[in-house]
Every structure is written in C-alpha cells, then in structure tokens.
C-alpha positions as CSV (number, residue, x, y, z in Angstrom):
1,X,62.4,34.6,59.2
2,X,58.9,33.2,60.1
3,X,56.8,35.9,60.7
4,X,54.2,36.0,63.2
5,X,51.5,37.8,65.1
6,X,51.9,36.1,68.2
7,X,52.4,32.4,69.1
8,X,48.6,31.0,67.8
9,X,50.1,32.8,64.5
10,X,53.4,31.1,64.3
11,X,51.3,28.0,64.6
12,X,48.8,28.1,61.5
13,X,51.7,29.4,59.2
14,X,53.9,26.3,60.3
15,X,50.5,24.1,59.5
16,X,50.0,25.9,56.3
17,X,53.7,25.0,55.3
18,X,53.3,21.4,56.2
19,X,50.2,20.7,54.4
20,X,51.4,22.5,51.5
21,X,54.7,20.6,51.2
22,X,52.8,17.6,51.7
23,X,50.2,18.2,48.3
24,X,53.3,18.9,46.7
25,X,54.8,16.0,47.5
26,X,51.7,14.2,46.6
27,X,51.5,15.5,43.3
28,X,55.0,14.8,42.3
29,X,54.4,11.1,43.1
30,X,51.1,11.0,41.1
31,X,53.6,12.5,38.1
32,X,55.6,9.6,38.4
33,X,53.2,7.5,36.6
34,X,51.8,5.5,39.9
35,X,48.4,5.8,37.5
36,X,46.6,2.5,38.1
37,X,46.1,0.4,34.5
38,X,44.0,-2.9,32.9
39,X,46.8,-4.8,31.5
40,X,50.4,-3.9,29.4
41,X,49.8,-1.5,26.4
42,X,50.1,-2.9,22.8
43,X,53.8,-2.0,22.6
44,X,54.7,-3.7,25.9
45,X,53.5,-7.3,24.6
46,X,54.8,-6.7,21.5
47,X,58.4,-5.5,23.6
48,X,58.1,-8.6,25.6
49,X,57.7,-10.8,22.8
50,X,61.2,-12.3,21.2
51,X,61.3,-10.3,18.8
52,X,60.8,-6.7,20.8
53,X,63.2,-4.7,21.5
54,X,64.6,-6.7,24.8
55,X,66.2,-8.7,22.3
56,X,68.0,-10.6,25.3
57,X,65.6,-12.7,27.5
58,X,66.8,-13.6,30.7
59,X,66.9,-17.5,31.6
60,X,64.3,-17.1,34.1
61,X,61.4,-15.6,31.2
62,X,59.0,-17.2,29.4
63,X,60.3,-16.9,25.6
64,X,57.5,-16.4,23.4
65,X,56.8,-15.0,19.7
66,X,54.3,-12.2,18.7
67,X,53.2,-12.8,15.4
68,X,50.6,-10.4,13.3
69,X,47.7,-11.9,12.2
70,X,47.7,-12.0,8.2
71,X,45.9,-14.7,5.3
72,X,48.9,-16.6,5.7
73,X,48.8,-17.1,9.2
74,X,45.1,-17.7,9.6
75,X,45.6,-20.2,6.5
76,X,48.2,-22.5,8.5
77,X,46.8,-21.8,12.0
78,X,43.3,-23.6,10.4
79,X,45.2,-26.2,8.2
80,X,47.5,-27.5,11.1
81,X,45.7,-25.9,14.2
82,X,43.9,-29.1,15.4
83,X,45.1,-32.4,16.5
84,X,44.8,-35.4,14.3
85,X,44.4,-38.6,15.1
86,X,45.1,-39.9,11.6
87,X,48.6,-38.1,11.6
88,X,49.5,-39.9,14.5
89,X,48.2,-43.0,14.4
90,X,47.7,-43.1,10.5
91,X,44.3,-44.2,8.9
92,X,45.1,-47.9,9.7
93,X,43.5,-50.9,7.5
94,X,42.1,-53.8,7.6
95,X,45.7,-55.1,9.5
96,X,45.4,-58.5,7.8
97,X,43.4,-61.5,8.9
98,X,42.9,-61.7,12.3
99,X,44.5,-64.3,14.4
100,X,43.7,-66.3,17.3
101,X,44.6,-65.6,21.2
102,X,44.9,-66.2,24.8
103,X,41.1,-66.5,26.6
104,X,39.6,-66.6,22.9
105,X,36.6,-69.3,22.8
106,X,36.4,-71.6,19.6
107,X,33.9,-74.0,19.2
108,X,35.4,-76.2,16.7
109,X,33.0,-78.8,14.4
110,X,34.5,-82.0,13.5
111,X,32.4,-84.0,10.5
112,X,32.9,-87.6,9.5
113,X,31.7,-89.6,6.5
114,X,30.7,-92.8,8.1
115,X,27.9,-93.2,11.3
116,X,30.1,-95.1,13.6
117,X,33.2,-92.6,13.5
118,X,35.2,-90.9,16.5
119,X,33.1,-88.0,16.3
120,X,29.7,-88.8,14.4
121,X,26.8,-91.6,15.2
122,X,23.5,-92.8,13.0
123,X,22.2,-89.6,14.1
124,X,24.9,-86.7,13.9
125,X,27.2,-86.7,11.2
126,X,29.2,-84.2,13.4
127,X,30.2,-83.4,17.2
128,X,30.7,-79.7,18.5
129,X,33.9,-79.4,21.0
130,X,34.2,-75.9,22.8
131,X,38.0,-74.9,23.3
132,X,39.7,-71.6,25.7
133,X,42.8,-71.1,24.1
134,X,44.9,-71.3,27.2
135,X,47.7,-69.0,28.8
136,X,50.2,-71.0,27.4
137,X,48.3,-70.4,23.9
138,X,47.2,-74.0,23.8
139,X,44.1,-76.0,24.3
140,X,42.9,-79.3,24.1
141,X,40.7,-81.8,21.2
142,X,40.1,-85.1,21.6
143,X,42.4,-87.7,19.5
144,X,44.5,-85.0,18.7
145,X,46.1,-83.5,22.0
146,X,47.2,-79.7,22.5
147,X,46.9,-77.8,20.0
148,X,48.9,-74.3,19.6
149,X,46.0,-71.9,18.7
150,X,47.4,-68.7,19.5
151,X,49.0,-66.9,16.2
152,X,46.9,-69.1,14.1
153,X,44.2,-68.0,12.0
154,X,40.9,-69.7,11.6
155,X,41.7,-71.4,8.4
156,X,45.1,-72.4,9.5
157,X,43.8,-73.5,12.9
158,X,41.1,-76.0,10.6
159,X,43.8,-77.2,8.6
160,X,46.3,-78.3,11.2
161,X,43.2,-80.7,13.4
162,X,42.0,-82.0,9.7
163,X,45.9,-83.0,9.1
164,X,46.1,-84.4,12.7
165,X,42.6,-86.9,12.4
166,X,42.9,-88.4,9.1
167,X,45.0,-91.0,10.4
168,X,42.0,-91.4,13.4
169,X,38.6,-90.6,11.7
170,X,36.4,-91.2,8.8
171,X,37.3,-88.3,6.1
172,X,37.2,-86.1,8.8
173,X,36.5,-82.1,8.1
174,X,36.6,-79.4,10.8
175,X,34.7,-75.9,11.1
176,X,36.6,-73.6,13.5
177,X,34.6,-70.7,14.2
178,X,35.2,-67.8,16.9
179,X,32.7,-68.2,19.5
180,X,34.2,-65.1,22.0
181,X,37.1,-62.8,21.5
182,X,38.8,-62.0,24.5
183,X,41.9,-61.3,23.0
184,X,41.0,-58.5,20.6
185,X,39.9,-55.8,22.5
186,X,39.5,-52.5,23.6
187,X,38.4,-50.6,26.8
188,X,36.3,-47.8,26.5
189,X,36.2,-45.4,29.4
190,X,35.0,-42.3,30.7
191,X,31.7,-39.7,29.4
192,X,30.2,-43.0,27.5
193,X,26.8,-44.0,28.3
194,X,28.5,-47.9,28.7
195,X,32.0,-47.8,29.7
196,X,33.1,-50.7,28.2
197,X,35.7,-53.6,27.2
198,X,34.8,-54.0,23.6
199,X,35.7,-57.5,21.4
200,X,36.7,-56.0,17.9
201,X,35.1,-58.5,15.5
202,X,36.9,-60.4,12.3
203,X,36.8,-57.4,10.2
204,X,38.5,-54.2,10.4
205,X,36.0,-51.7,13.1
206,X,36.1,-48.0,12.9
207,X,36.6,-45.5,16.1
208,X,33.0,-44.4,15.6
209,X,31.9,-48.1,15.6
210,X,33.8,-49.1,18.8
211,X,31.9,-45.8,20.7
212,X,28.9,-46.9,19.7
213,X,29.3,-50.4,21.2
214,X,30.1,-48.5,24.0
215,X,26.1,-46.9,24.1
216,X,28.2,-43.6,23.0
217,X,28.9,-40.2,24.4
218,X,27.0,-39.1,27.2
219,X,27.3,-35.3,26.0
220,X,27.3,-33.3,23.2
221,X,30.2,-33.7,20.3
222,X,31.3,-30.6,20.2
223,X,31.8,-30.1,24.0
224,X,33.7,-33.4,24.0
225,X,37.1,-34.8,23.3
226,X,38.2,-38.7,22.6
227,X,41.8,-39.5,23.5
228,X,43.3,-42.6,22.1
229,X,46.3,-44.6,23.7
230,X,48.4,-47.2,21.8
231,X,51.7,-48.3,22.8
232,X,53.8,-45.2,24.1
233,X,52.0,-42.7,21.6
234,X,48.4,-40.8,23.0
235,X,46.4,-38.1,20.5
236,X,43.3,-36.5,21.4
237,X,40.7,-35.5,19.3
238,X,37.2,-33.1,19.3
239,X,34.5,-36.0,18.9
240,X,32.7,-33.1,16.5
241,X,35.7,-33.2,13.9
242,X,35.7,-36.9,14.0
243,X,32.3,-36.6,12.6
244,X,32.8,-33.9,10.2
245,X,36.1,-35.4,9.0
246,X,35.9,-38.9,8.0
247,X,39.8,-39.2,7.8
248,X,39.7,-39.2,11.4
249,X,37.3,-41.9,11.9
250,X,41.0,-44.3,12.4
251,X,40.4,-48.0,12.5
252,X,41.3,-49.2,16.3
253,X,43.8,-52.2,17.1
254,X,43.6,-54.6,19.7
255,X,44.4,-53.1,23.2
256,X,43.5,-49.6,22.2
257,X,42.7,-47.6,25.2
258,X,39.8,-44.9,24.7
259,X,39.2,-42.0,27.1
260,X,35.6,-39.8,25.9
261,X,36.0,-36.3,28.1
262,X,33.3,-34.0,28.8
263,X,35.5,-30.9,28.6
264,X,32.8,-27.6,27.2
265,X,35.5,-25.4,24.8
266,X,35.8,-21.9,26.6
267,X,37.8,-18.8,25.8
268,X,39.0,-15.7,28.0
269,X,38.3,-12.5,27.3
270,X,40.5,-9.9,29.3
271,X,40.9,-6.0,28.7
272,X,38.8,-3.8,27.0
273,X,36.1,-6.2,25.9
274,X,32.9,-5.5,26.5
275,X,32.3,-8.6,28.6
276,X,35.2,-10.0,30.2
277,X,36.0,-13.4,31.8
278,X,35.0,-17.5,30.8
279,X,33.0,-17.4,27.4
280,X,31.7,-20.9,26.3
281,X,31.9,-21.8,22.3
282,X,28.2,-23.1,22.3
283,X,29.5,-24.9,18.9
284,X,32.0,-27.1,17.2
285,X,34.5,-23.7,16.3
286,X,34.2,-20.4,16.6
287,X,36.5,-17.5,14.4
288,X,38.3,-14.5,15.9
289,X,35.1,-12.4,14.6
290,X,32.7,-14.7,16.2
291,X,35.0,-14.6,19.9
292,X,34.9,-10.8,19.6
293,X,30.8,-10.8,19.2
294,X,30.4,-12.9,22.1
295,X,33.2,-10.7,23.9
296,X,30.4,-8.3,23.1
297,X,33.3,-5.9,20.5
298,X,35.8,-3.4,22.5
299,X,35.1,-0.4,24.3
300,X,35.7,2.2,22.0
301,X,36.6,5.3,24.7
302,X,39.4,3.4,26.5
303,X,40.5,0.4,23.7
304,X,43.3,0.6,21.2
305,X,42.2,-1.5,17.5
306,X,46.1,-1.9,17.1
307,X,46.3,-4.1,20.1
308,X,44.0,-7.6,19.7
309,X,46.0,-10.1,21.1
310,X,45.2,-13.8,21.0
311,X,47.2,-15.7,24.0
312,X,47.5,-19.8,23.3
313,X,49.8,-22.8,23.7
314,X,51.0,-23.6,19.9
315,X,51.3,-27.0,18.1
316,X,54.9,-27.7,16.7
317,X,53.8,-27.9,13.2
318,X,51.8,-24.6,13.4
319,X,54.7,-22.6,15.2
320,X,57.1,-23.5,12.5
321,X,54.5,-22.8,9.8
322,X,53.5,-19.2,10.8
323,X,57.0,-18.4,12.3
324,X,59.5,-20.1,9.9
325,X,61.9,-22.7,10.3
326,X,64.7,-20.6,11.0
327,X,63.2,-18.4,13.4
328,X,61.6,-21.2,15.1
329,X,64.9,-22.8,15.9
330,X,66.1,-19.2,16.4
331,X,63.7,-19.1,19.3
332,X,64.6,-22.7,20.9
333,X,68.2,-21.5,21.2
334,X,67.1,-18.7,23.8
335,X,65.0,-20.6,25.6
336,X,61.5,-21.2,24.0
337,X,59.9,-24.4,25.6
338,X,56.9,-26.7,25.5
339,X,54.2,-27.3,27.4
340,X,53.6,-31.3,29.0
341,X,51.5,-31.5,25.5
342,X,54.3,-30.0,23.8
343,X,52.6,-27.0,22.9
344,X,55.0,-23.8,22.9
345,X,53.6,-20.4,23.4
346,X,52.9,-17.8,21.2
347,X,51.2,-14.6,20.9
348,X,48.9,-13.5,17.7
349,X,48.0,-9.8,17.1
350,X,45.5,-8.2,15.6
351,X,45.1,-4.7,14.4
352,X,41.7,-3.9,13.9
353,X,42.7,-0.3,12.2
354,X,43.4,-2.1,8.9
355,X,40.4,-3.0,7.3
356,X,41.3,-6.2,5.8
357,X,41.6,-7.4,9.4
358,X,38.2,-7.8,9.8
359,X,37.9,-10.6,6.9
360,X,41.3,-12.1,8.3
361,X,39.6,-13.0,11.6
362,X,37.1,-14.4,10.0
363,X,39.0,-17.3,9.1
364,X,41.4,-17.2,12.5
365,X,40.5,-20.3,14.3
366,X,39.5,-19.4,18.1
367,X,41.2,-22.8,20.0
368,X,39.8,-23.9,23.6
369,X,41.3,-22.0,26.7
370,X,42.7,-19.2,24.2
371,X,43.0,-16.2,26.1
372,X,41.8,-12.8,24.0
373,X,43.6,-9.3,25.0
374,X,42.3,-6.2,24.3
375,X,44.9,-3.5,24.6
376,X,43.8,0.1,26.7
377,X,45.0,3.0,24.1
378,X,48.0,5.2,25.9
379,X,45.6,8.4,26.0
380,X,43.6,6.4,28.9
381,X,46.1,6.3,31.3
382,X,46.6,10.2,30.2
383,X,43.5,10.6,31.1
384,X,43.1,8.7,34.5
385,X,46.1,11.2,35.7
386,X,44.6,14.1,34.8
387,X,41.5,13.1,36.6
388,X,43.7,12.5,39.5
389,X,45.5,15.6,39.1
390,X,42.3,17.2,39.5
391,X,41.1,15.4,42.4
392,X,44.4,16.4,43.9
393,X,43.7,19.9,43.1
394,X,40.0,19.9,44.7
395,X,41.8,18.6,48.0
396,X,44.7,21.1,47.8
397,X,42.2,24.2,47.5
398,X,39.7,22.5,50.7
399,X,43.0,22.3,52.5
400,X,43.9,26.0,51.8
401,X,40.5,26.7,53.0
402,X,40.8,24.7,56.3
403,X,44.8,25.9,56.8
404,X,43.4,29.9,56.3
C-alpha cells in the first residue's frame, strides 16, 4: 500500500518511483553493450574473414582472406606486388625490319649511267621523286606505274623499281629512303609536357624514348603512372619503377596507345593511429614501418599490437602466392571476386607483440590507396562503460536529491 501523509505526499513518492525505475532502466540498457566504439576489434576482422569462425558466408558478403603477416608473405607480396609491364607485354625486340605503310612518304632516287637517260641530264646523274604510299597501299613512279609499297621493306621496295626500269633506263639504280612515317606510330597522351603522335623510327625505340619525344612527364615519377594499351590487353605501370627497373623499359609497337597519369600514391590510416585519414607517400615506396611513422605509431592507452591490419585489393599472382593454390580456389568456390582490375581483396595482419614483427614490416610493401587498421584493445570499451556507469550514477544521486 502507498503510504502517504496527505495528497502532496502521495505525489513525490509516485515521482520518486518513476524516476527511479527510469535510471534503472537506463542502466540496464547501457549493460547491454550500447557502448559507442572506433571500428571492429581484432577478433571481429579476423571472424569476418574466410577463414573465421563464420565459416559460411552468405551470398550477399564480401568474401575475403585474413592472412598474418610473416617473411614469406612480405617476400611474395614485394616479388609479385607491383604490375609489370614486361610480364604482360613481354620485353619486345627489335620486331624485324620495319616495313612500309599507308600515308608513309618515300622519296625514292633513281641514278642512270648515261647524261641523256629517263631520269638523269649533263648535269644530274639522278632525279628525286617523292611518293605517299596510298590507301590502297600503292603509289605512283614514272615509267614504271603503281607500285605496291605497303608490306615492303626498303630494300625490297629498291629492288622491285630497279627490276621494273632496266628494260627503260640507262643501268638504272634506285635509293628508297623514308622521308615521313605515318604509319608507325604511337599517341602519347595525358600529364606529358607534349601530348603527342610519335613516328617510331627504323630501329627498335624504348618506352622511355617514346616519352621523351613526347617533352616527358609533367610531374614527378614517383607520383605518376604510365598505362600502355595494345590490342585488347592494357598494363599500367609507376613511371619511378620504370626507371629503377630497366626490364620494364618495354620496346613500343606501332599503334601503342600511352596514357602518363598524375595520380600522388596515398594510404589511409584509420583506428588507433596517431594521425588518422589521407597520408601521401612523398616517395617511390614506402614499408609497413615507414606507413606506421607517418601514421605517427598507435596510441598506446586505447590500441591493441595484435590487431595491425592492412586493407588492399590483391593481384592474382600474389593472392595465390601468400594464400596457396588450394585455398585460393577454396575461396573462389564461396564467392571471392575481383575487382574491374581484377584485384581480389584481402586482409593482412599484423601483430606488433611479436618482436620479429617489427623487422617483417620493414620489408612489407605499403601499395597506393592501402587502407591501415589499427585495432582498439577490448579493455577500452570496458572502460568507456564504466565511465558511463558513473556518469549514470552522478545523475541517479542529483535526481535523489531533486525527488527528496
């Protein structure tokens, strides 16, 4: 029975009542773990991973591996990490002897012994005839008729007009020299200080070389990419590694197509870095160590060293050399999928309690738009309800003293 001294009494004990069911309340939600958080834990990426413990991924998830960062790893994400333009296109060579084609210019030289020939007098032993090899692959001399230039090389193309005058002229000979290429070519586009068709010469011309006809990059190499496309296949390349690695430095083919980007490489730092958000390189590469210094290192109160995570988009040939061939085709059957480059995502971890970890990353390759995860240790969020439980508790004792 509610006990009162009147009806103002019966009135403050029902308030006291409410308010106190009310904290109550209030505190049994905050127990529910409604603690706010920066991110999942380090066991809830490595649960969500393939390999955790939801073994079964629904259709509708992103599948994705979690892979500990050891020599081994580091060793084949550095070997196979970057893109290569010679294991796409292959080196190349000199491609054989160049021939004739459509809209090339020749200026071919026809000699004769005596002065009073088809194509000499008493003062020129010799007569220059410019020729554009037609769009039918033709063009025209005189006392001969259309030729059929395209295909031909220079030597054959001398050879076939000598055969065709020494019926017609004086011991005729014939110089055929290339006066402009229009058929061997390739367009050079984009950051370039001279975006460019370039005519490949007679011999064999290196990447490198066809940039620099095009006045070359506008920016600096290691904030800028070169993609090649030839026929259906496209590869892309840091210009920096082109210079470092002179494998790299392919020979181009007729109707290349070369795109120079301006693209600074940036990493994300997220969690309990120091110094979270877009980080810029500000070089050619840049280890795990080096990402972590510029992250400016963990906060040591609220971060958990088990729980480094690197975040990226994986090359084929490194996800089946850190993961294994059977895994990897383990993976495809539930669902793991490229990207439009045909990158397939994967998740490295680092724990920084092991001290061998901390020569590992010095060797772990940093890629651009990586996205680096610190982990919060489990005792902050602990913590951050205890606090709340006492800010609860301040409020419960000011509304005892306003409900008295």
């Amino acid at each position: 029975m509610l006990k009162t001294d009147g009806i103002g009494g019966t009135h403050t004990g029902l308030a006291r009542s409410v308010m106190r069911l009310f904290l109550g309340t209030a505190l049994l939600t905050l127990s529910g773990c409604l603690v706010p958080n920066d991110g999942p834990l380090t066991h809830e990426v490595i649960a969500a991973g393939a390999g955790g413990k939801s073994y079964e991924i629904p259709k509708t998830k992103l599948v994705f591996d979690v892979v500990d960062i050891d020599q081994r790893v580091a060793n084949g994400v550095t070997a196979l990490g970057r893109p290569s333009l010679s294991r796409t296109f292959g080196f190349g060579g000199a491609g054989g002897v160049p021939v004739i084609g459509v809209g090339d210019e020749l200026r071919v030289t026809i000699f004769e012994a005596g002065p009073d020939g088809l194509f000499s007098t008493a003062e020129r032993k010799s007569t220059d005839i410019p020729v554009v090899v037609q769009p039918d692959g033709r063009g025209q001399i005189p006392y001969v008729g259309s030729v059929r230039f395209a295909g031909m090389t220079l030597d054959s193309a001398r050879d076939t007009i000598v055969e065709a005058l020494k019926a017609k002229a004086v011991e005729p000979d014939v110089i055929v020299t290339l006066a402009g290429n229009q058929s061997r070519t390739v367009s050079v586009l984009g950051d370039v200080r001279k975006a460019s068709i370039v005519p490949l010469g007679l011999n064999a011309q290196h990447l490198s070389e066809v940039l620099a006809s095009a006045g070359g990059p506008n920016k600096p190499p290691y904030d800028t990419y070169v993609t090649l496309k030839r026929g259906g296949r496209t590869g892309t390349i840091l210009l920096q590694s082109l210079v470092e690695n002179p494998k790299e430095d392919i020979i181009v083919k007729p109707d290349d197509q070369i795109y120079v980007t301006f693209d600074p490489q940036t990493f994300s730092a997220l969690g309990q870095t120091s110094k979270s958000g877009k980080i810029e390189f500000a070089g050619a590469s840049l280890s795990l160590v080096e990402a972590a210094a510029l992250a400016g290192g963990g906060n040591f109160s609220t971060a958990d060293p088990g729980g480094y995570f690197v975040f990226r988009y994986e090359y084929e040939s490194v996800y089946r050399q850190v993961v294994g061939e059977d895994r990897f085709r383990d993976l495809l059957s539930r669902g793991l999928a490229p990207d439009e480059q045909g990158r397939y995502p994967i998740v490295y971890r680092l724990d920084l309690a092991e001290t061998q970890s901390y020569i590992v990353a010095q060797s772990f390759p940093i890629r651009h738009r990586d996205v680096i995860y610190l982990a919060r240790h489990p005792a902050t969020d602990f913590q951050k309800f205890i606090q709340i439980i006492n800010g609860g508790s301040t409020t419960a004792y000011n509304i005892h003293r306003v409900t008295e």
